[in-house]
C-alpha positions in Angstrom: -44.7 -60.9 -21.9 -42.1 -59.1 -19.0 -42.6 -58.3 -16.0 -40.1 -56.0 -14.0 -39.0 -57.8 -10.6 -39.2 -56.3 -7.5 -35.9 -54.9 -7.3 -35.7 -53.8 -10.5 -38.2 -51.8 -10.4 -37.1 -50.1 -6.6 -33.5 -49.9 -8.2 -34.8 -47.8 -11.7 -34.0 -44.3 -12.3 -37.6 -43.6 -12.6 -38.8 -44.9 -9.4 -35.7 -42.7 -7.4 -37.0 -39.8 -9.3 -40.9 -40.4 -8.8 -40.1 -40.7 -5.4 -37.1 -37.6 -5.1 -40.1 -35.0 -6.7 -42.7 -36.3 -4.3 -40.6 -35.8 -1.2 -40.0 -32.3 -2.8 -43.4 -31.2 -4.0 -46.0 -33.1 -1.4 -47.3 -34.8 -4.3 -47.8 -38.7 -4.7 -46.6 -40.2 -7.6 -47.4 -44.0 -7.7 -46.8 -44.8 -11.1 -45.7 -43.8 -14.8 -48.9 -42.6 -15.8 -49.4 -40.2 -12.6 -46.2 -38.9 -13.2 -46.6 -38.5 -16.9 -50.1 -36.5 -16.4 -48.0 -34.1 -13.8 -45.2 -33.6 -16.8 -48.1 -32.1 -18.7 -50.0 -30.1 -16.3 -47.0 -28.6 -14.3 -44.9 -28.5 -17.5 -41.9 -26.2 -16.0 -41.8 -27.7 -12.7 -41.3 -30.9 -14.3 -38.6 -30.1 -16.4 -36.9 -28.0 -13.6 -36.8 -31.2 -11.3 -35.4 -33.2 -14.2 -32.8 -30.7 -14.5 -31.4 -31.2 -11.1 -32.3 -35.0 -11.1 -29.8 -35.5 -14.3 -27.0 -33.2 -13.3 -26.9 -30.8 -16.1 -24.1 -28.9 -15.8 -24.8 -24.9 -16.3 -26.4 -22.0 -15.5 -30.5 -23.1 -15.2 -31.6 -20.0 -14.2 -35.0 -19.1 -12.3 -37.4 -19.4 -15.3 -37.8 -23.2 -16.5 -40.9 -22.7 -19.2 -43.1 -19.8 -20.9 -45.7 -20.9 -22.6 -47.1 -19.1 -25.8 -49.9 -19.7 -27.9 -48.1 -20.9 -30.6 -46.1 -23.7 -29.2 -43.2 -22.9 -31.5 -43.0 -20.1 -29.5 -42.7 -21.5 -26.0 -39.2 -21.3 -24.4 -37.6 -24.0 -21.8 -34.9 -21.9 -19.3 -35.1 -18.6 -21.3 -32.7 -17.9 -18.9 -30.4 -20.7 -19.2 -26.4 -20.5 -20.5 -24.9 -23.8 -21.0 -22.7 -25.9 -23.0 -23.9 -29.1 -23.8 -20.1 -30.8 -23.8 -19.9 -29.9 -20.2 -22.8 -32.3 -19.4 -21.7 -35.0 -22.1 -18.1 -34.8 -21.4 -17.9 -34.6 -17.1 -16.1 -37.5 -16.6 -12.6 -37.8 -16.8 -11.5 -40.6 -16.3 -9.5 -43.8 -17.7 -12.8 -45.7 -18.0 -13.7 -45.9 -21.7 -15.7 -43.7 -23.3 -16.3 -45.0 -26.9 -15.4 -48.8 -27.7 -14.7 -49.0 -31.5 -15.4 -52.3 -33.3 -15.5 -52.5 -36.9 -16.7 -55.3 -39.2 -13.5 -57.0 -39.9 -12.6 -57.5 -36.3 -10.7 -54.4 -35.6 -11.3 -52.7 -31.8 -10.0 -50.0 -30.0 -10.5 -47.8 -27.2 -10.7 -44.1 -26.0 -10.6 -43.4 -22.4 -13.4 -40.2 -20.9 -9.7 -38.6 -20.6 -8.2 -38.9 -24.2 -11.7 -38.0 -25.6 -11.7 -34.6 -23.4 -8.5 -34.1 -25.0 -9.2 -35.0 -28.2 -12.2 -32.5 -28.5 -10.6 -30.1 -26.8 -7.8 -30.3 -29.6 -10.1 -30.1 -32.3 -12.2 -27.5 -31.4 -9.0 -25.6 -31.2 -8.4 -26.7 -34.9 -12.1 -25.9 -35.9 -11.3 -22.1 -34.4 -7.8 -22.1 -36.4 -9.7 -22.8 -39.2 -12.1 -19.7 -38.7 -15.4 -21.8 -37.7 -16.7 -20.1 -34.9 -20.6 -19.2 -33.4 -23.3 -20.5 -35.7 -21.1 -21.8 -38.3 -21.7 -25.0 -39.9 -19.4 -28.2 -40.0 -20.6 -31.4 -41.6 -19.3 -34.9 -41.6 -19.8 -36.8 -44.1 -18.6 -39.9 -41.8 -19.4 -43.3 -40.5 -20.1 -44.2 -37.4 -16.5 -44.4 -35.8 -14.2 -41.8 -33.3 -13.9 -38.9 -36.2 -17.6 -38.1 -35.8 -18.3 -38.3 -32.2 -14.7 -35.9 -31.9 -16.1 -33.5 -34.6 -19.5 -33.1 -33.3 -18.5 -32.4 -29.5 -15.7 -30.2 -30.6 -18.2 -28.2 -32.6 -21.0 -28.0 -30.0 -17.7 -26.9 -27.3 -17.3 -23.9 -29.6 -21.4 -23.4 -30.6 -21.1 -24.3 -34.0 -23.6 -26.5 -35.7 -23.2 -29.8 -36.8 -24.7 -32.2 -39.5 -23.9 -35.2 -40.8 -24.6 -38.0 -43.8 -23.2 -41.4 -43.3 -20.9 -42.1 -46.4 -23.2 -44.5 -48.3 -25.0 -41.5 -49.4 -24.1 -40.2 -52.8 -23.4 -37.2 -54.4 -26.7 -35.5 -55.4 -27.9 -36.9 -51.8 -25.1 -35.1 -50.0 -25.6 -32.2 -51.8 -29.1 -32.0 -51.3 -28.2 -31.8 -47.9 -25.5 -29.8 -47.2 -25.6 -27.4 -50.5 -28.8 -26.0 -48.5 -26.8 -25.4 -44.9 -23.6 -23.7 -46.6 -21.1 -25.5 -44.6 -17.7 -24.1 -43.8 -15.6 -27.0 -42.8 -16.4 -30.6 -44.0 -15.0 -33.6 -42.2 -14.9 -36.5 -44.6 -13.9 -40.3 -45.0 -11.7 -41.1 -47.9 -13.0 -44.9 -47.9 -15.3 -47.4 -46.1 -15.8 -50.8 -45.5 -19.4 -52.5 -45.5 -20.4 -56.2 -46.1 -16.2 -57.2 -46.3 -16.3 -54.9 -49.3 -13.8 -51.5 -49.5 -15.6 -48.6 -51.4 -13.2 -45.4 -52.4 -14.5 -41.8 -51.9 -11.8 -40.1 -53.6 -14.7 -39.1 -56.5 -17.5 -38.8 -54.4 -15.5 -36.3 -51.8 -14.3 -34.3 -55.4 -17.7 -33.9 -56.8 -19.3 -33.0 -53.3 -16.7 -30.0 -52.8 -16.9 -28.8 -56.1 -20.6 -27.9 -55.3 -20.3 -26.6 -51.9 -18.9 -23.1 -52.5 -19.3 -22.1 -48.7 -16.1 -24.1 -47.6 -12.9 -23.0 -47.1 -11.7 -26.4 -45.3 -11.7 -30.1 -46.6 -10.4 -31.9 -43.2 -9.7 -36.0 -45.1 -10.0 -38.6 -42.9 -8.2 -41.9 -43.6 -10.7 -44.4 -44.1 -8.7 -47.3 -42.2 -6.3 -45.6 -40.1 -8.3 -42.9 -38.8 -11.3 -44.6 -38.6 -10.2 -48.3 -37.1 -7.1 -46.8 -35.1 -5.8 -50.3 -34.1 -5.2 -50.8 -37.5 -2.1 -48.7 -37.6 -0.2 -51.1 -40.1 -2.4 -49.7 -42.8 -2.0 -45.8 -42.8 -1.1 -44.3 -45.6 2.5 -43.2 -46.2 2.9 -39.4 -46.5 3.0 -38.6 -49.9 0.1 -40.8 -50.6 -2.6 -39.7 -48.2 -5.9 -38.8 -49.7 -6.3 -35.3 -48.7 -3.0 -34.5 -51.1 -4.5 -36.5 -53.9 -7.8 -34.0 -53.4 -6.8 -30.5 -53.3 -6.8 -28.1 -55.8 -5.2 -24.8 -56.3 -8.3 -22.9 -56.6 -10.6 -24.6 -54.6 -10.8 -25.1 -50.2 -7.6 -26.0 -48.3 -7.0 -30.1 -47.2 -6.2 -31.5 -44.6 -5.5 -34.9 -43.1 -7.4 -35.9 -40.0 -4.0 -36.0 -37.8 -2.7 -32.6 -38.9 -6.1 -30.8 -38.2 -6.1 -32.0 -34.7 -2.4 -31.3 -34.5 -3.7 -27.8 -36.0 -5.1 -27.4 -32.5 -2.6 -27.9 -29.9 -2.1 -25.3 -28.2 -5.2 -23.4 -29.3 -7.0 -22.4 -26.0 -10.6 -23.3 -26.8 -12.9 -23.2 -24.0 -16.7 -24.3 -24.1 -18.7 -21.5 -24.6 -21.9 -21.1 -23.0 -24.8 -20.0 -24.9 -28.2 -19.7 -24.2 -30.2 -23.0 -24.4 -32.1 -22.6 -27.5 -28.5 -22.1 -29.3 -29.1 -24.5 -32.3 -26.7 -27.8 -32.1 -27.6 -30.2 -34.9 -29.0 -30.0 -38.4 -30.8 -33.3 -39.2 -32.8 -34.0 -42.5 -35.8 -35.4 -43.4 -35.6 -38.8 -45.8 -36.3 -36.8 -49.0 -38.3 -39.1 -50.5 -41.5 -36.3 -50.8 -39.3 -33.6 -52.1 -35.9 -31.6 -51.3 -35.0 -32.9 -47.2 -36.1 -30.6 -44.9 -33.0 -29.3 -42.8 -34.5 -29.4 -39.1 -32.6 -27.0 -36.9 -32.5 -28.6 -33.5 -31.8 -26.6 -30.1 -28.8 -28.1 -27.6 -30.6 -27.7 -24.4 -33.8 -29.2 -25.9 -31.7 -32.5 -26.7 -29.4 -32.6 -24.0 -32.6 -33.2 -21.1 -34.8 -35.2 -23.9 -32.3 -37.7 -24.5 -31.3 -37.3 -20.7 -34.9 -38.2 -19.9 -35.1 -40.8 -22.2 -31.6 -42.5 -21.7 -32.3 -42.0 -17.4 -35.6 -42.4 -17.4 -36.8 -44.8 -19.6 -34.0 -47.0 -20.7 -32.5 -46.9 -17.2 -29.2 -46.2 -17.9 -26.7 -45.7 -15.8 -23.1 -44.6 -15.3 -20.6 -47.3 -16.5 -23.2 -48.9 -18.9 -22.1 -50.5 -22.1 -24.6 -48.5 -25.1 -24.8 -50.0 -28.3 -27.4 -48.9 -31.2 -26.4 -49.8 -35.1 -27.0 -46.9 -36.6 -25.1 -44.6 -39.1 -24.2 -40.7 -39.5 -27.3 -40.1 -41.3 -29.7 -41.6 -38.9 -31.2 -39.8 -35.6 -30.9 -42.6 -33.6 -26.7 -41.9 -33.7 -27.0 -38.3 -32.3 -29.2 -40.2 -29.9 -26.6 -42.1 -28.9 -24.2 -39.9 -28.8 -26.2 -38.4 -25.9 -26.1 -41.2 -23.8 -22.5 -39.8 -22.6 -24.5 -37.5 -20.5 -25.5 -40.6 -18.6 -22.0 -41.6 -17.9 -22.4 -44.5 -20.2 -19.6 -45.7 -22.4 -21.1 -46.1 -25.6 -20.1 -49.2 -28.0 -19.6 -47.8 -31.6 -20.1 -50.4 -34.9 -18.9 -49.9 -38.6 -19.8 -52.0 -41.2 -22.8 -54.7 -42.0 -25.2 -55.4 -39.3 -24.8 -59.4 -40.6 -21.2 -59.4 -41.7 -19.5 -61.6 -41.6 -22.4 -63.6 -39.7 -25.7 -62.8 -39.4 -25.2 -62.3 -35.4 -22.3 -60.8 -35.4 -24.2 -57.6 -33.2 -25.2 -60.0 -30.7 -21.4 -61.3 -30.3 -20.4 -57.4 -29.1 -23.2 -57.7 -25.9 -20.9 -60.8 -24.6 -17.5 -59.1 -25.9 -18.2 -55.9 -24.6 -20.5 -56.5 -22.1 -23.5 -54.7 -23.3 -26.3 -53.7 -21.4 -28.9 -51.6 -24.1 -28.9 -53.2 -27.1 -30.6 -51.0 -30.0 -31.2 -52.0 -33.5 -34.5 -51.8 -35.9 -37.4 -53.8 -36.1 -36.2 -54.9 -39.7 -32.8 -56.3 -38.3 -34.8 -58.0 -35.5 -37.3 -59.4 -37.6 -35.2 -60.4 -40.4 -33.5 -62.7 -37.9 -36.6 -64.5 -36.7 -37.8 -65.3 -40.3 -34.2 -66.8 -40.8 -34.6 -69.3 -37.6 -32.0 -67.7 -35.9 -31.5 -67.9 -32.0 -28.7 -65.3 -30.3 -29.2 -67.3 -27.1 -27.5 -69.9 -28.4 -23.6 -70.3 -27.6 -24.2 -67.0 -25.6 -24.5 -65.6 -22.4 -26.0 -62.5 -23.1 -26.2 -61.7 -19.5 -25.2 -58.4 -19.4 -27.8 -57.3 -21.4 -31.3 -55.6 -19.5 -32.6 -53.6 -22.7 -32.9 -54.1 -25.9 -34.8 -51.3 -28.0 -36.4 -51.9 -31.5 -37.2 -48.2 -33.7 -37.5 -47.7 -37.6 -40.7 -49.1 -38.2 -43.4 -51.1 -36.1 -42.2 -54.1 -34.6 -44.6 -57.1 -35.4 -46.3 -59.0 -32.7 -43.8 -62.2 -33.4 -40.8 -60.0 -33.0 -42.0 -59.7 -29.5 -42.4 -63.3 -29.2 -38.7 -64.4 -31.0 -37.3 -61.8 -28.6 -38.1 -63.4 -25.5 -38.0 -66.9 -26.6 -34.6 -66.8 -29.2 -32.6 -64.1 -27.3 -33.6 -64.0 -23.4 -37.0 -64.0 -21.6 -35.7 -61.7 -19.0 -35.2 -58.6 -21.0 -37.1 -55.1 -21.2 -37.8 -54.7 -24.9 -39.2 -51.4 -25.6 -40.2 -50.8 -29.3 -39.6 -47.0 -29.3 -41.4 -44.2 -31.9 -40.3 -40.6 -32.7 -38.4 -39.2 -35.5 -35.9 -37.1 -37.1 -38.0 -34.0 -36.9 -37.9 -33.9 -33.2 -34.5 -36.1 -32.8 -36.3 -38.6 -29.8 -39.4 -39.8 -28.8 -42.7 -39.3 -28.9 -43.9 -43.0 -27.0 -41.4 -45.3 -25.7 -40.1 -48.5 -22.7 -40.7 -47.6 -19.5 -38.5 -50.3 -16.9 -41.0 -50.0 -14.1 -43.9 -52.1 -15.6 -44.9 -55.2 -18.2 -44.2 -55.0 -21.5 -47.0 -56.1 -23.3 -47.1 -58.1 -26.9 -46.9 -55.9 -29.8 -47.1 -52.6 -28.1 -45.2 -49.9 -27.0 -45.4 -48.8 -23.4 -46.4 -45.9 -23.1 -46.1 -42.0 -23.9 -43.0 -40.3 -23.1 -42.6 -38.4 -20.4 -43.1 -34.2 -20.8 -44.9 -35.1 -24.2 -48.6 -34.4 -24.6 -49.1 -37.0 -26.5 -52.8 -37.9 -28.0 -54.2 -39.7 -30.8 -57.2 -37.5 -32.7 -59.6 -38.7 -35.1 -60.4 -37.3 -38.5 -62.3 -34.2 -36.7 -59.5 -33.9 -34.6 -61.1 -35.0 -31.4 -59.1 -37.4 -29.1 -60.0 -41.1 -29.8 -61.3 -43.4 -27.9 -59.1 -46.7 -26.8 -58.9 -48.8 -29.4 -59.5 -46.4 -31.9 -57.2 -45.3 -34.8 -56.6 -42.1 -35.2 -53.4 -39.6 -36.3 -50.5 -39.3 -33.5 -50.4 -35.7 -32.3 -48.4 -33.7 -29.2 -50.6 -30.9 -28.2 -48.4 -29.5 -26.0 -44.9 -27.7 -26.0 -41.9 -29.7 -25.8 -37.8 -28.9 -25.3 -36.8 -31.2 -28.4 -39.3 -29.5 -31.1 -37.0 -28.1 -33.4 -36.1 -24.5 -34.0 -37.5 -24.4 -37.6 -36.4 -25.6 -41.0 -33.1 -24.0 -42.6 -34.1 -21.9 -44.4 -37.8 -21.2 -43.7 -37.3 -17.8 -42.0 -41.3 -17.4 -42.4 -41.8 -20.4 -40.9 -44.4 -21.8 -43.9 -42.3 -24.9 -44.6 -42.2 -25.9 -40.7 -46.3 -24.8 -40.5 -46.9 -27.4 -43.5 -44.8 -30.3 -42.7 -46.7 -30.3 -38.8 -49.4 -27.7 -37.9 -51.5 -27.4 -41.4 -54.2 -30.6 -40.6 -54.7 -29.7 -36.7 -53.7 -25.8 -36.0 -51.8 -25.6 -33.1 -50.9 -29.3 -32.9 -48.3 -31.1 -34.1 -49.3 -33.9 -35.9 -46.6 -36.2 -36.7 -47.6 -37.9 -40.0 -48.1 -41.6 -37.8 -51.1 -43.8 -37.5 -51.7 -45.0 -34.6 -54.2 -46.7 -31.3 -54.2 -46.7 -27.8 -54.9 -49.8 -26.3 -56.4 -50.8 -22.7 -53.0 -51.6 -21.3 -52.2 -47.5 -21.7 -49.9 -48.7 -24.4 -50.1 -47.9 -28.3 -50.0 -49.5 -31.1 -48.8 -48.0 -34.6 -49.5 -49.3 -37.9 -47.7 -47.1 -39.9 -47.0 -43.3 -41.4 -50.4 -41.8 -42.2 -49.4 -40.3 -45.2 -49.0 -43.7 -46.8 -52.6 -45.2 -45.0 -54.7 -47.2 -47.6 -58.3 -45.9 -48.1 -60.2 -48.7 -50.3 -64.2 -47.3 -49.9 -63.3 -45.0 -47.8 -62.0 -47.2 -44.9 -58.2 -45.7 -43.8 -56.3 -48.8 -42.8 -52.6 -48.6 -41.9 -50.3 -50.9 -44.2 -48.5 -52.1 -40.9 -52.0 -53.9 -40.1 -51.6 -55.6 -43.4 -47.6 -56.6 -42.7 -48.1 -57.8 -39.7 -50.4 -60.6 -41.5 -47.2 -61.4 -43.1 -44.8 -62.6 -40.1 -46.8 -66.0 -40.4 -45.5 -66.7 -43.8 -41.9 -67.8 -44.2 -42.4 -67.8 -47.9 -42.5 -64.0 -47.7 -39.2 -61.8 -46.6 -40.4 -58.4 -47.3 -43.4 -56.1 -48.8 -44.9 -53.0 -49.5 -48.5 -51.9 -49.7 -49.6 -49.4 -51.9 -53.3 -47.8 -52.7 -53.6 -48.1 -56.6 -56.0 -45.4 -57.7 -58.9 -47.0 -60.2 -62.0 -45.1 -61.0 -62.2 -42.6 -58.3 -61.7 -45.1 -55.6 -58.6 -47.4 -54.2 -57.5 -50.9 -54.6 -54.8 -52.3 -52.3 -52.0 -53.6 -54.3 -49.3 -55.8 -52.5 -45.8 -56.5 -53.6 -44.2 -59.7 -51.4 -40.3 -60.3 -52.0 -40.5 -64.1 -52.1 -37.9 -66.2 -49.9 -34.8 -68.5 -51.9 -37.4 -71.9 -53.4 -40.5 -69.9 -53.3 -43.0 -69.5 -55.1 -46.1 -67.3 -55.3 -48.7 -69.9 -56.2 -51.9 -69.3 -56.1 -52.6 -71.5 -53.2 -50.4 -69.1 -51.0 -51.8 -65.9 -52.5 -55.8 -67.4 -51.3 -53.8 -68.3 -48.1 -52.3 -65.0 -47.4 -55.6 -63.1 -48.5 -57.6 -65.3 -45.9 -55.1 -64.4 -42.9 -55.8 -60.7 -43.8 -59.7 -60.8 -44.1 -59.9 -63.5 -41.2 -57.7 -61.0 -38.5 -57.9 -57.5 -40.0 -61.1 -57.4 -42.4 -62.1 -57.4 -46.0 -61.4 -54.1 -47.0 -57.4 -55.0 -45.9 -57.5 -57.5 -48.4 -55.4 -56.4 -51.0 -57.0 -56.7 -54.4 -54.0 -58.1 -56.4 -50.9 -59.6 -54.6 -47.7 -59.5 -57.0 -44.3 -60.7 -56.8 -41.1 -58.3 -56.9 -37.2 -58.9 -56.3 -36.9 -56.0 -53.8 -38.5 -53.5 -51.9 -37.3 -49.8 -52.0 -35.7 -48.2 -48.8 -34.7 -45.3 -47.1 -30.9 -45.6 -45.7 -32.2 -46.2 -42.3 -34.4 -49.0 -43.3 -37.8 -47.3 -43.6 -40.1 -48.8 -46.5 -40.5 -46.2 -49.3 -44.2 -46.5 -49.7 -44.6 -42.9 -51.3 -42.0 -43.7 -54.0 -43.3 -46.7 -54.8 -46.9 -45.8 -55.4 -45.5 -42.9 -57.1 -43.7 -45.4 -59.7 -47.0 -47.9 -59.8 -49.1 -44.6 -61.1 -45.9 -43.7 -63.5 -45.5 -40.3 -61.6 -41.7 -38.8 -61.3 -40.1 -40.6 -58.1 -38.7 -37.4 -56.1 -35.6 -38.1 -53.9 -34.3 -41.0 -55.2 -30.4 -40.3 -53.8 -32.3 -41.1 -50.3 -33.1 -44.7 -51.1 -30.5 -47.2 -50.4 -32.0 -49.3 -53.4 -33.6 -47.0 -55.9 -33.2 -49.5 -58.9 -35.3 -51.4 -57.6 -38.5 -49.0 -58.5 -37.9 -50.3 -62.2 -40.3 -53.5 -61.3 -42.8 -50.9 -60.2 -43.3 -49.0 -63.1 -44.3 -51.7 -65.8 -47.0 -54.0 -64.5 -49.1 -54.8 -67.4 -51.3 -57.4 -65.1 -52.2 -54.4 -62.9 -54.2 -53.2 -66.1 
């Protein structure tokens, strides 16, 4: 469908770097795939190349890897001391850093300069405050200059940072944090979202009423603090929200302005630590039980998302970065690391499609914009609806778009290069929370092909095993496993000190493997193709079929705007029950139900065919857009629905549960 040119290609990251290691080594690397077999087989060497390539600042020392027999037990640069802020934070500059837009048309802008100062300020007010080493600080925050400030100032000082966007409610947040014991929490007295304002006053109350580890509530003002051209709304002194909060027995308060006011003055250098030192906590969607707190190492995210920003998205200094994402997603520490690259990142808050539905594709001509990331929902959402960004833009900034979240269908591929611009690398990247990046992903040097990802990432040992765990054969599904050691696995669980969570979650079905829950084919391009988690795949007779084979049947009905696939257990065996969300006028006749059924048997095969096909007002999911299969197959079998606080939508299991005609 794309085809790099010439001179993109000579000009990418990747082709400079194939050719600066083979001048080094002796070695001849012609293309991806002979590059990505050396990242495997001379694991340290690769890494320690990469290092120089990228520029991390810090001691690398002589050791880059040390294998074990347990991967969880291999070590990148046991030697190394860094601090990740120094990499993220070397320019300094008036060139902007962050460019803040929110929903309602506010914008603002923070120079490389002002943010060095500004995290340099509040690290000082994170150490004034007693957070040192190894001490927690969580945000509960959107996605606006507070958060970016808080985390850098708390990776300058080696403290760890977490986050939850503020969507989340109570019992989610606590969930979360309650099991990291957080000393300072950073968080938003209001929002905005779909030209609606939402109060946290309650939500912030309850939260620290449960969290008996803090001994600092830092308040940020939701409009002030978080849209800073909108100065004409701060609150006046005596009603800001932090002085409505505190209590005489509880944590001290503070505004936003006086805690980094707390730190002038307070000399607070980056401290290096060794590059295992853990950074972030991120947390599973908590849909299958309690999240999982995934402890993730500095240096292991600092060169993973160095590679994959550099590398395979092709970023450069001076880029203009833009991915909608909240706190509580991965994809925002991801692109928080693209500051490594030099790049100034461009930083939403608020609806995706408020106040029009293609109001993320007016930034790329505003700011100029030059990797646009999003989901495959957003992107697919918009080609059901007819719409065309391309029109009444330019859009010529723009030389990436990425698509994560879920698979992204076939005609996603197609609306891309027809609706928004035919010369474009779209790369449909897969990973995950658990190991904060990617495990297959774009790569700018050759053609992107319909409906697949590229190719593996590079320093990942990527493979896709059958049920025996043997590697599959092209064009054979099978479960998506890493069989090597790689810098971003995480540290553990929080938690977990014997390790038995972390062994369950990844290394119980293949020992010594991580297996990473997604099902998945390679095809003969050398790309893959994944049709969803495995621990949701459908097995009618036997047969394991992935419920993105069945969605994808779906695209060529404008009747249907979402679903969900479930395996409905009758007699010992599996029937395939599907729930379409119907469009505004439709109706699910049962001309279109024989219609859709035939499209399924005549392109995937009878056993996909679902054996009832029922109509439901919504689909549950997670708050980064992720179908909740598992919940709602728990509800269908009237089985307690774990996690709920996770789900952006949870009323919406109610249609589940009573369905008489499934009977």
């Amino acid at each position: 469908m794309w085809t790099p040119s010439p001179s993109r290609v000579a000009e990418a990251h990747l082709t400079t770097f194939r050719a600066r290691l083979s001048e080094r080594i002796g070695l001849r690397f012609p293309d991806t795939p002979t590059l990505h077999e050396f990242s495997i087989r001379e694991m340290g060497r690769f890494w320690e190349e990469f290092w120089e390539f990228a520029g991390v600042i810090g001691e690398r020392g002589r050791v880059a890897f040390v294998d074990a027999p347990d991967m969880r037990d291999a070590r990148f640069f046991p030697e190394a001391r860094l601090n990740v802020t120094e990499t993220l934070l070397a320019r300094d500059d008036d060139a902007p850093a962050l460019l803040l837009a929110g929903e309602d048309g506010t914008r603002a802008s923070v120079s490389w300069h002002d943010l060095r100062e500004l995290v340099a300020r509040a690290a000082g007010a994170l150490q004034a405050c007693g957070v040192g080493v190894g001490d927690v600080v969580a945000a509960w925050l959107p996605n606006s200059l507070p958060a970016y400030v808080t985390a850098l100032a708390a990776a300058r000082i080696g403290a760890i940072f977490t986050s939850a966007s503020p969507e989340f409610g109570v019992a989610a947040v606590v969930d979360r944090f309650g099991q990291v014991a957080p000393r300072l929490l950073v968080a938003v007295s209001s929002y905005r979202y779909a030209g609606h304002h939402y109060d946290c006053a309650e939500k912030i109350r309850a939260v620290v009423s449960e969290l008996a580890s803090l001994r600092h509530v830092v308040v940020v003002d939701g409009v002030a603090d978080v849209h800073p051209g909108d100065e004409a709304s701060r609150s006046s002194p005596g009603t800001r929200p932090h002085r409505l909060l505190a209590t005489p027995s509880g944590p001290a308060f503070s505004s936003w302005s006086d805690f980094l006011e707390s730190g002038v003055g307070v000399r607070a250098d980056p401290v290096r630590l060794p590059f295992d030192t853990p950074q972030f906590i991120l947390y599973s969607s908590g849909t299958t039980g309690p999240p999982k707190c995934i402890i993730h190492r500095a240096g292991g995210l600092l060169l993973t998302h160095l590679k994959e920003h550099k590398l395979h998205c092709d970023v450069r200094p001076g880029d203009r970065v833009f991915y909608y994402t909240t706190t509580g997603w991965m994809m925002w520490n991801w692109l928080l690391g693209a500051l490594a690259s030099g790049a100034t990142l461009v930083v939403y808050d608020g609806s995706p499609t408020h106040p029009t539905p293609l109001s993320l594709f007016d930034l790329v001509d505003e700011y100029g914009i030059t990797l646009f990331g999003t989901s495959a929902r957003y992107l697919d959402t918009l080609r059901r609806a007819g719409h065309v960004p391309a029109s009444g833009r330019s859009l010529a900034t723009l030389r990436t778009i990425t698509s994560t979240g879920s698979p992204l269908a076939a005609e996603a591929f197609d609306w891309v290069y027809q609706a928004v611009k035919p010369d474009v690398h779209l790369a449909s990247i897969s990973g995950g929370t658990d190991i904060c990046g990617c495990f297959v992903l774009g790569d700018p040097t050759r053609p992107v092909y319909r409906g697949e990802i590229q190719g593996p990432a590079l320093g990942m040992a990527v493979d896709v095993f059958d049920e025996e765990g043997r590697p599959a054969a092209v064009g054979q599904t099978g479960e998506l496993v890493c069989t090597r050691p790689f810098p971003s696995l995480p540290l553990g669980f929080w938690g977990d000190p014997d390790r038995s969570r972390y062994t369950a979650a990844y290394f119980s079905r293949y020992p010594g493997v991580w297996r990473h829950g997604d099902w998945i084919t390679r095809t003969h391009h050398g790309g893959l193709v994944i049709s969803g988690r495995s621990d949701a795949t459908l097995n009618p007779g036997g047969v394991r079929i992935g419920t993105a084979e069945i969605y994808r049947q779906l695209d060529r009905f404008p009747q249907i705007t979402d679903a969900v696939a479930i395996g409905r257990e009758v007699d010992g065996d599996q029937r395939i029950v599907l729930f379409v969300v119907l469009a505004p006028g439709a109706q699910l006749t049962e001309d279109l139900v024989e219609e859709i059924k035939k499209a399924i048997r005549t392109n995937c095969s009878p056993r996909h065919v679902p054996a009832r096909i029922l109509a439901v007002p919504d689909v549950p999911r997670t708050h980064s857009g992720k179908i909740a299969e598992l919940a709602v197959r728990d509800a269908v079998h009237g089985r307690p629905v774990r996690g709920t606080e996770a789900l952006a939508n949870p009323e919406c299991l109610a249609y589940f549960r009573d369905h008489p005609e499934l009977a």
